[in-house]
N, C-alpha and C positions, 0 to 999 in steps of 0.2 A: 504494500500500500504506500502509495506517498503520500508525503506529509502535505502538497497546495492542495490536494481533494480532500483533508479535513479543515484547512484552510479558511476554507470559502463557507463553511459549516456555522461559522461564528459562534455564540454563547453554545450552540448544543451538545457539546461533550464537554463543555466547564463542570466543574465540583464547586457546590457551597460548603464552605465550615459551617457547623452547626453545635450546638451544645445538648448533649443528651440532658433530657429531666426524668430518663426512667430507665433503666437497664433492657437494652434488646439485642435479643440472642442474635449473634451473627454480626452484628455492630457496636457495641460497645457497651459500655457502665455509665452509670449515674454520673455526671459530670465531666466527662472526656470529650474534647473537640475530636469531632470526624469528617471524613466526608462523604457528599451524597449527592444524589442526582436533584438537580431543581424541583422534578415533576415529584420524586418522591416526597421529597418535605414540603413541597406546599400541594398534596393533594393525601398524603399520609400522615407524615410525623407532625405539622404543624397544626391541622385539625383535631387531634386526639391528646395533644400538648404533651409530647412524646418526646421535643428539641424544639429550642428557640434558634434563631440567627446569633452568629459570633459575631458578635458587635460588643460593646465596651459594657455596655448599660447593661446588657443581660449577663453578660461576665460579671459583674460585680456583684448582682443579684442572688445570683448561684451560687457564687462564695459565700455569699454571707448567710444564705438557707443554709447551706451545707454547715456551715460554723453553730448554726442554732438544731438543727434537728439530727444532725449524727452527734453524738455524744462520744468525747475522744475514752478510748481507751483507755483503763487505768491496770496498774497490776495488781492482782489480786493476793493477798499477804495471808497463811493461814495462820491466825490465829487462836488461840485455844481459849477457850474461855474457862476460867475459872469458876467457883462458887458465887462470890460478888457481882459479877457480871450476871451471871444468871439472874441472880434475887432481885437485882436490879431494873432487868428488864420484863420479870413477873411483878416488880411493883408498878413497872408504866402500866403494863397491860390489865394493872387489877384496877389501879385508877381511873382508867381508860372507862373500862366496865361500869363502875360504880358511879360515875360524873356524869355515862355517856346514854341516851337514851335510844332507841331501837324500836322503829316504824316501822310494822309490818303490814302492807298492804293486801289485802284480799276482797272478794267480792262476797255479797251475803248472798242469804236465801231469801229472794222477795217475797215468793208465795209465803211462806210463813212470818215474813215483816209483816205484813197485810193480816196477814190471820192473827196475829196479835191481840191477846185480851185484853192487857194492860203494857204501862211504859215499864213496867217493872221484868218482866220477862224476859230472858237474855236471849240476843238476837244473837241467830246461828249464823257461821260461814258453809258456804255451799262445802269445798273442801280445807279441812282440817289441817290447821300448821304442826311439821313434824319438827322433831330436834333438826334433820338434817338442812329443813330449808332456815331454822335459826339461827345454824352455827353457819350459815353460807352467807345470811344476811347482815350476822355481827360482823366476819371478816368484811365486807364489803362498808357497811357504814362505818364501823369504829377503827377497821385495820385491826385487828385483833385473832390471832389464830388459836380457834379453841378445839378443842377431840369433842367428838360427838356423846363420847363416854363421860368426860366432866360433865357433860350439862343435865343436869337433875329436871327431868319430866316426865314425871309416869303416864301423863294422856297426854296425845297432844292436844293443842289448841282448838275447841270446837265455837268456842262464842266470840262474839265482839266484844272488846273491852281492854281495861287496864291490866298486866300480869307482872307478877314476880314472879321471876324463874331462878332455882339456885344454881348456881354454878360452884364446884369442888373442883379448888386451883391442883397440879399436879404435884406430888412429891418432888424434891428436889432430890436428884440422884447424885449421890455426893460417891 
């Protein structure tokens, strides 16, 4: 082939630099300048915000997401914890507990709202809160990792309303 018959061809075998914003097999990583055909990124990768153009302003951008959403590496030190350490972090966790309060959402039973004799009657939930969905709910509201075996409930939850639940903290294994 000679080189005047792609000559006269103009833009049509140029490459854009582009900035990847998403890892694509066969092309590259999250933030690697590459190159690519025009027709792809502006009828691909630029629709589905897959690469921006290598220009200054989106370079900068990029760096600066990438500074706030990867989180650098640190090394990881194994530490041993002692006894102190332990009690320590079973006092946050009891305090936690004992400070912190715990909204369990669920639906009732209308037909039997309605059939109600009195306001004094305890209004049922259609289903029944168990230990498992309580210890799933404490971790998620309070951050608190409890065993389903500490928490003290011989029924579960059938009515609406306020509960004390006990919870027995673990042995410290010394």
């Amino acid at each position: 082939m000679q080189p005047l018959f792609y000559a006269c061809q103009g833009i049509r075998y140029r490459k854009l630099d582009v900035i990847l914003t998403t890892s694509i097999e066969k092309l590259g990583k999250v933030g690697e300048t590459v190159k690519v055909a025009p027709g792809y990124f502006r009828n691909h990768l630029m629709p589905k915000l897959l690469a921006v153009p290598n220009i200054d302003k989106f370079a900068y951008l990029i760096k600066e997401q990438r500074k706030i959403y990867q989180p650098k590496e640190e090394e990881v030190q194994v530490v041993t914890k002692n006894m102190e350490d332990k009690s320590k972090v079973y006092e946050k966790a009891a305090y936690r507990l004992l400070n912190g309060r715990l909204v369990l959402r669920r639906s009732i039973n209308v037909e039997k709202f309605r059939a109600q004799s009195t306001k004094d009657d305890p209004i049922e939930l259609r289903s029944p809160m168990t230990k498992d969905e309580i210890v799933a709910e404490v971790g998620r509201q309070l951050c608190v990792q409890i065993d389903p075996e500490n928490l003290h409930l011989p029924t579960p939850l059938e009515t609406f309303g306020l509960f004390d639940v006990q919870l027995r903290m673990p042995k410290c294994m010394c």
